[in-house]
C-alpha positions in Angstrom: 32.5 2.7 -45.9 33.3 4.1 -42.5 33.5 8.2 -43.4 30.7 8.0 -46.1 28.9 11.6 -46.3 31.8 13.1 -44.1 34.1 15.9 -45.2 38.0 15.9 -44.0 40.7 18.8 -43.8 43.9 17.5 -43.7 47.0 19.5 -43.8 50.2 19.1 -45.5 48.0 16.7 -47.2 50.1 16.6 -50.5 52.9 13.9 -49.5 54.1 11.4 -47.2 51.6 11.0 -44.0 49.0 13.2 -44.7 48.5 12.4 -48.5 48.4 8.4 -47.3 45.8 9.6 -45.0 43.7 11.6 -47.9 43.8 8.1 -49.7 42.5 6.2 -47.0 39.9 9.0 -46.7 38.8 8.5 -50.1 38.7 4.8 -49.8 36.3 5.0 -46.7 33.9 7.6 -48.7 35.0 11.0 -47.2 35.2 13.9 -49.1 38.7 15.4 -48.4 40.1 18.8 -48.7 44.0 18.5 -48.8 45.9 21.7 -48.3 49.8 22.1 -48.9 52.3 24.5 -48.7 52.0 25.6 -52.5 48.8 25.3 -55.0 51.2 23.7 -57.5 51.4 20.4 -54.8 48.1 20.5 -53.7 46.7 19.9 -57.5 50.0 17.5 -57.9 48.6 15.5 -55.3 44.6 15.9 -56.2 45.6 14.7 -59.6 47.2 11.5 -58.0 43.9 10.7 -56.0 41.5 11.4 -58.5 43.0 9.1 -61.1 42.8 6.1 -58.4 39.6 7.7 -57.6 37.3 8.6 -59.8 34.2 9.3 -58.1 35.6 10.5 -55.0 35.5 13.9 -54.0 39.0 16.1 -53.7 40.2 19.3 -54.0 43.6 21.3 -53.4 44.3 24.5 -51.2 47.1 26.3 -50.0 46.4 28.8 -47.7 49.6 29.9 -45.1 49.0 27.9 -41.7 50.9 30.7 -40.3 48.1 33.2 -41.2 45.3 33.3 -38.7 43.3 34.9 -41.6 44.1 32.4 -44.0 43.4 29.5 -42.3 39.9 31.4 -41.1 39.1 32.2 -45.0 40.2 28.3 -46.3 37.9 26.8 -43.5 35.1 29.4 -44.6 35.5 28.5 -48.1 35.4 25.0 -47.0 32.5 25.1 -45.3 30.5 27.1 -47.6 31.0 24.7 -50.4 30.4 21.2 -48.1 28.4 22.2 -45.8 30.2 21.7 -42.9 33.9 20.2 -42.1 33.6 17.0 -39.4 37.0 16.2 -39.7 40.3 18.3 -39.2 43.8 16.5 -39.6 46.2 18.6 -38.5 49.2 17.3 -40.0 51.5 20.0 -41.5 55.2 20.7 -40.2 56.9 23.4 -40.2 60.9 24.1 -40.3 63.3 27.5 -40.7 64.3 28.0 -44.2 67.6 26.5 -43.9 68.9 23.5 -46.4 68.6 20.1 -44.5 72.7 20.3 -44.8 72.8 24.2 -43.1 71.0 23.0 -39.6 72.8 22.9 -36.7 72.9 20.2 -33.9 71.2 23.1 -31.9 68.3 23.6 -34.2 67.8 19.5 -33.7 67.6 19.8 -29.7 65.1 22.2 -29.6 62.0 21.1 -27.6 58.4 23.4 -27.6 56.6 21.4 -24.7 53.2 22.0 -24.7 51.8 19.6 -22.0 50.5 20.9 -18.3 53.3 22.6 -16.5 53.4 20.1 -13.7 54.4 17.1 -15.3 56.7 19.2 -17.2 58.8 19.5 -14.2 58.9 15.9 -13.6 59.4 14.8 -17.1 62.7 17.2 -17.7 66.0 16.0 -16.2 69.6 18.0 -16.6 68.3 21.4 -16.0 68.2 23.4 -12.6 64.5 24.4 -11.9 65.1 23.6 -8.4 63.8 26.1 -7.0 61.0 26.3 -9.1 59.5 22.7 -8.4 57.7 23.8 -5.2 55.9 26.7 -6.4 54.6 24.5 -9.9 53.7 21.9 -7.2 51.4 24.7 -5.6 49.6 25.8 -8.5 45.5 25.7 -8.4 43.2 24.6 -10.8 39.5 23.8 -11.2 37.9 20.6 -12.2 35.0 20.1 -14.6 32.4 17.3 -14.5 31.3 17.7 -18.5 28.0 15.8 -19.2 27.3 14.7 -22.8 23.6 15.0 -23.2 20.8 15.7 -25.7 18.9 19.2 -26.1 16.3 21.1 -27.7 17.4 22.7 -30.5 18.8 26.4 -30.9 20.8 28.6 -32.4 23.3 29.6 -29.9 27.2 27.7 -29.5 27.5 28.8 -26.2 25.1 29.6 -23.4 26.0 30.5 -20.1 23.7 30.0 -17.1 24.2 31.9 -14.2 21.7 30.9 -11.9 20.9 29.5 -8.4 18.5 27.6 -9.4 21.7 24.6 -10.5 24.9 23.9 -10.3 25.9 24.0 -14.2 27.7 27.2 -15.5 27.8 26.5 -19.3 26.1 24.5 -22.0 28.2 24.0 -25.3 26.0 23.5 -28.0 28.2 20.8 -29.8 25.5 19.8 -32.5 25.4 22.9 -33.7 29.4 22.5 -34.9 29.4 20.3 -36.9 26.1 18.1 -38.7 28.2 15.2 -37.5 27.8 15.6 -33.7 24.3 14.7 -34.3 23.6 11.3 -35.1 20.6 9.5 -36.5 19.6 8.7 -32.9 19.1 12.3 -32.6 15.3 14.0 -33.5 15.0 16.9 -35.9 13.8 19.4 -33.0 17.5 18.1 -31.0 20.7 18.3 -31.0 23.5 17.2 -28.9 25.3 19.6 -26.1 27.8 19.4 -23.5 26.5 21.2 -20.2 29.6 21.8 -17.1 29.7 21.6 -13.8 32.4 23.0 -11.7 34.4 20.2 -10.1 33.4 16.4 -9.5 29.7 15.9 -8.8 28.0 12.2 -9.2 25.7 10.8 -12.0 22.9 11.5 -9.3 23.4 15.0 -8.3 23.8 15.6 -12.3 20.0 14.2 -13.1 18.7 16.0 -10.2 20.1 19.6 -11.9 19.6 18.7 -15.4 15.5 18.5 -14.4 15.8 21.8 -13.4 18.5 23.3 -16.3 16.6 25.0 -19.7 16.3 23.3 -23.1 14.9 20.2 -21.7 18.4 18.2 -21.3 19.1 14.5 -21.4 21.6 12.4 -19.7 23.8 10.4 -21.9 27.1 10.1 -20.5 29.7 12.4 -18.5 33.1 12.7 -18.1 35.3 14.6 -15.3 38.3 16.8 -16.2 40.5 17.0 -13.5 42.6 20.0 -15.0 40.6 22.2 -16.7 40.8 25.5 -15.8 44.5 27.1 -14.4 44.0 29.3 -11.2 46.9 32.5 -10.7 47.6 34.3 -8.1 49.8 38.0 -8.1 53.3 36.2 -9.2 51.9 32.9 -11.3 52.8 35.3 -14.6 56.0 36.4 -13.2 57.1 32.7 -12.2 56.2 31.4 -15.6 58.1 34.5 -17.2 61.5 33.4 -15.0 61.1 30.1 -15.8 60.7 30.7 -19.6 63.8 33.0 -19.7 65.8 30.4 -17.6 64.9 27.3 -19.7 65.4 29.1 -23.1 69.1 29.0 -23.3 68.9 24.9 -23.0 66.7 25.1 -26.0 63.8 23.8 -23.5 60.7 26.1 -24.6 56.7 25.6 -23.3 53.6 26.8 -24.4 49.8 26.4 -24.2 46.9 26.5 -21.4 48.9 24.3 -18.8 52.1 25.3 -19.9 52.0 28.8 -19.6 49.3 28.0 -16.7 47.1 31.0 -18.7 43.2 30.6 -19.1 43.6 30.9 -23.0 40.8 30.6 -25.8 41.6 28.5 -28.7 42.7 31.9 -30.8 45.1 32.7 -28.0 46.6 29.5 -27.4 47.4 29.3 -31.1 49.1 33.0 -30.8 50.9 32.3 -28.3 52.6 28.8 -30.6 52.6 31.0 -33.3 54.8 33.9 -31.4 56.8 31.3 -29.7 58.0 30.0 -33.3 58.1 32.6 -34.8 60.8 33.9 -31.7 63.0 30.6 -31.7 
């Protein structure tokens, strides 16, 4: 069984995709934890998978995915009673409280577009952003070379390294997430970590800083990001503002890090969804 030991979220997890994907779950030996939009589902559905089967491990939540703080408390209850959650399925949908037979053909040509800004521009036909097309086009980023590596173990998530000593700016402490980012390859006294670099260096210049990086890091594999972190100037905000306000008539609406072309956190990214919903 390929998810044996492994414990699954998956939301609107009580019918149609995300319940087929709680049985097949079950049937690979995760433990899942199906949330729905009522409790009165949820144990509908648990009921369901725990007469097919019966030693598998299921259980029923309803916490409102609109809610920062309930979805912070589910996942905390989660946790606390698995040990740790290795796999999210973010499945849910959300719709206005209208009857199927009340929406309107507007409602239906709605678009949220939450892709990097400059493809956006390329991807959209019809509307006039004209004379927006050159200043997307001149938008700066930075780069990341991300290295996947192996580290001595710690308490920390994230550690940032100032220091000219390297090149490296961060380590991310990925095996202390989840238990499942540390495989049986991985000693006791180790865990896994991603450590970045700021734009694209090669496999060689990587080794030569990791010997002189802390926690005693080793090379597995790495990976460079070409977009990774959105660069503004005094009227990037102002340009994205115009360009919202413009759009939003159509029914055209953007959001997230390369969207809104803001260096957002995950808390703040899923704000700024949540307010942009929550508006249309």
């Amino acid at each position: 069984m390929r998810l044996k030991d492994k414990v699954a979220i998956i939301t609107g997890g009580s019918r149609g995709i995300g319940f087929a994907t709680a049985d097949k779950f079950l049937k690979e030996g995760a433990s899942v934890v199906l949330a729905a939009s009522s409790q009165e589902s949820a144990d509908v559905a648990v009921d369901k998978l725990k007469e097919k089967y019966q030693n598998g491990i299921v259980a029923g939540i309803s916490p409102n995915l609109a809610s920062m703080e309930s979805v912070r408390k589910a996942f905390k209850e989660a946790t606390e009673k698995y040990g740790c959650v290795d796999i999210l399925v973010n499945n849910a949908g959300i719709s206005e409280n209208t009857s199927f037979m009340d929406y309107t053909e507007e409602t239906f040509d709605k678009v949220i577009f939450c892709g990097n800004i400059k493809n956006m521009v390329e991807m959209i036909e019809g509307l006039d952003i004209v004379e927006f097309r050159s200043r997307i086009a001149a938008l700066e980023y930075h780069g990341t070379t991300a290295v996947f590596c192996e580290i001595d173990k710690n308490p920390y998530s994230w550690i940032y390294l100032p220091s000219c000593k390297h090149e490296s700016h961060r380590i991310i402490c990925t095996g202390n997430f989840a238990c499942s980012n540390n495989d049986a390859s991985i000693r006791e006294e180790r865990i896994t970590a991603t450590i970045e670099f700021t734009d694209k260096i090669s496999k060689e210049t990587i080794l030569d800083n990791l010997s002189r990086i802390p926690l005693n890091p080793k090379y597995l594999t790495h990976h460079y990001n070409q977009c990774t972190y959105p660069i503004q100037d005094t009227y990037t905000r102002e340009m994205i503002k115009q360009l919202k306000a413009n759009l939003a008539p159509t029914g055209f609406y953007f959001t997230g890090r390369f969207a809104d072309w803001e260096y957002y956190n995950m808390d703040l990214a899923m704000g700024a969804a949540m307010d942009l919903c929550n508006s249309i």
